[in-house]
Every structure is written in C-alpha cells, then in structure tokens.
N, C-alpha and C positions, 0 to 999 in steps of 0.2 A: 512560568514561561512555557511549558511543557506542551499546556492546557492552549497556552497561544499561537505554540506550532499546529497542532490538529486541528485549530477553528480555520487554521490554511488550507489546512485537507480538507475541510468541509466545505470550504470556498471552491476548493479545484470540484471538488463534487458534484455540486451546486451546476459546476459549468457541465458536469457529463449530463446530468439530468437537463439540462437545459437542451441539451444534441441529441434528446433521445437515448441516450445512453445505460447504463447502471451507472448508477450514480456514486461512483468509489473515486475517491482525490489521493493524491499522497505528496510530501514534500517529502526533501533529502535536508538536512539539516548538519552541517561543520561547522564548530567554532563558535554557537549559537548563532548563526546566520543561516537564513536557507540561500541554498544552491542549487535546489532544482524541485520545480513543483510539475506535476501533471496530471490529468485525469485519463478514464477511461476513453480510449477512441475507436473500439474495437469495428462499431460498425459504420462507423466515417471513411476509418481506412480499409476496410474490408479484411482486416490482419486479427487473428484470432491471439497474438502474441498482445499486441497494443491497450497491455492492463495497465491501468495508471502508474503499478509500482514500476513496471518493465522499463517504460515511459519516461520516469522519472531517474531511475539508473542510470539511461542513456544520458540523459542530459549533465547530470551531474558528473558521471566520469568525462564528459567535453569539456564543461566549465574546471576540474581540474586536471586534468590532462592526463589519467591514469583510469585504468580498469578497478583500482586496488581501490576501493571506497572507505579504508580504513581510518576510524574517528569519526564515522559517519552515522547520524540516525536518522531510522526511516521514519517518518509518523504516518499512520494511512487510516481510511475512515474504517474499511473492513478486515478483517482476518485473511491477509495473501490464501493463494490457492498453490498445489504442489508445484505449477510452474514459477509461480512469482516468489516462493519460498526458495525454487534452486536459484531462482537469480540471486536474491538476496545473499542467501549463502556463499555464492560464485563470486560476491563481488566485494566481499569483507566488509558488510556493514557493519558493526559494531552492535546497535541496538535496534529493537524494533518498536514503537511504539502503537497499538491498536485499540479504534473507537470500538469497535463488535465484533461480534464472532460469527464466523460463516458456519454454521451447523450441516453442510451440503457437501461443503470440498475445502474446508479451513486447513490450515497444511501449518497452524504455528500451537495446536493443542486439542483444537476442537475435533476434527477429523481423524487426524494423522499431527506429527510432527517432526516436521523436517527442520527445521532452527535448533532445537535442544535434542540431538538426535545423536548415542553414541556410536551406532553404524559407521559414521557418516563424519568423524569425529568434531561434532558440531554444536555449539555451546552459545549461541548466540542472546543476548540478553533480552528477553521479550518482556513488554510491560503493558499490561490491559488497564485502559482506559476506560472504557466503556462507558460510554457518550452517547445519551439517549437521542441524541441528533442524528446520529449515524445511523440508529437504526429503522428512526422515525422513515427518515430518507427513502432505504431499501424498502421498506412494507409499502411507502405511498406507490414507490416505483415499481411492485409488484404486485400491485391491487390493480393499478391503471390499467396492466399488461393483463392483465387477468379479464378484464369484461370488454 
C-alpha cells in the first residue's frame, strides 16, 4: 500500500515536470485514504514557498478543517528542504515517507535534520523509500536545465 501512495507522488511529479517545474509531488495520506495531493508550483506562482509538500499541507488541513495534521503521513518523491521540514514539523504529521534524498538542502537526514531533531523536541517517524523513479525524474530534469 505504502509503495501505492508514492506512485501518487510520482504522479503529482510527473505534473510539475510537465509545467516546467522540479519535478517533486507529494500526497498527505489519513486513514489509508489520500486527502491531499500536490506538486511543485514554484514558478507558475512566482512564490518561492509553493513546494509541493507546502502545497499539499494546505490543502489537507481545509479538507479537514484543522492546522493539526495529526495521523497524517506525508509520501513525497524528494527529501523536504529545511522549510518544508518546519512545516511538517508545524503541522503534526505523524510520518514521513521519502522516494530520495536531496544531497543539496535534504532537512530529514541527508543535510541536516529537522524531523528527528532533539533541539527542537522532534521525533517524527521518517521512512526511506527510495524509488529509483524519483530520482531518475530529478537527473532528467537537471540535465535538460543544464544545456
């Protein structure tokens, strides 16, 4: 089932690379039912916040009518970055699910980490998937960008 939520994120992905975008998707997942899916839209909306997890927060705290995202897991294709890791944090996901790792600005291990972080007193349950789709994805999209 797990493995079925992140082919979602790969979907949402699919649509960022489709807009030109980075191609990062993520669903919000309660109840084994998703509640909120979205991709990156950073440069559609000209908003440097608009990362698919952010994205996907929003939608999911409307659909249930609470900031408190609590029993909620994120699936997302890449490794959040330190802003989409304070959301996370901010919003009581419960778990996180990730296809890759961002080696650049990963905020859940790879970089830094903000999720399992005693600072910060923050425990949040991170689980690597890593899904050679996802990563396939980001090289095509950073090869293009590159010539």
């Amino acid at each position: 089932m797990k493995n079925n939520f992140l082919l979602e994120a790969i979907k949402e992905a699919k649509k960022a690379e489709d807009l030109g975008e980075v191609p990062v998707g993520a669903v919000i997942v309660k109840d084994n039912k998703i509640i909120a899916r979205a991709h990156n839209m950073t440069e559609k909306l000209k908003d440097p916040t608009a990362h698919a997890e952010v994205l996907a927060i929003k939608r999911a705290c409307e659909v249930i009518q609470n900031w408190r995202l609590n029993g909620c897991e994120l699936y997302v294709t890449l490794e959040p970055c330190p802003m989409c890791a304070g959301a996370i944090y901010q919003s009581r996901i419960n778990k996180v699910y990730i296809g890759t790792f961002d080696s650049v600005s990963g905020a859940c291990g790879s970089v830094i980490n903000v999720l399992q972080n005693n600072y910060l007193n923050s425990n949040i349950d991170v689980r690597w998937i890593y899904n050679e789709e996802c990563s396939i994805l980001l090289e095509k999209f950073f090869k293009s960008k590159r010539k």
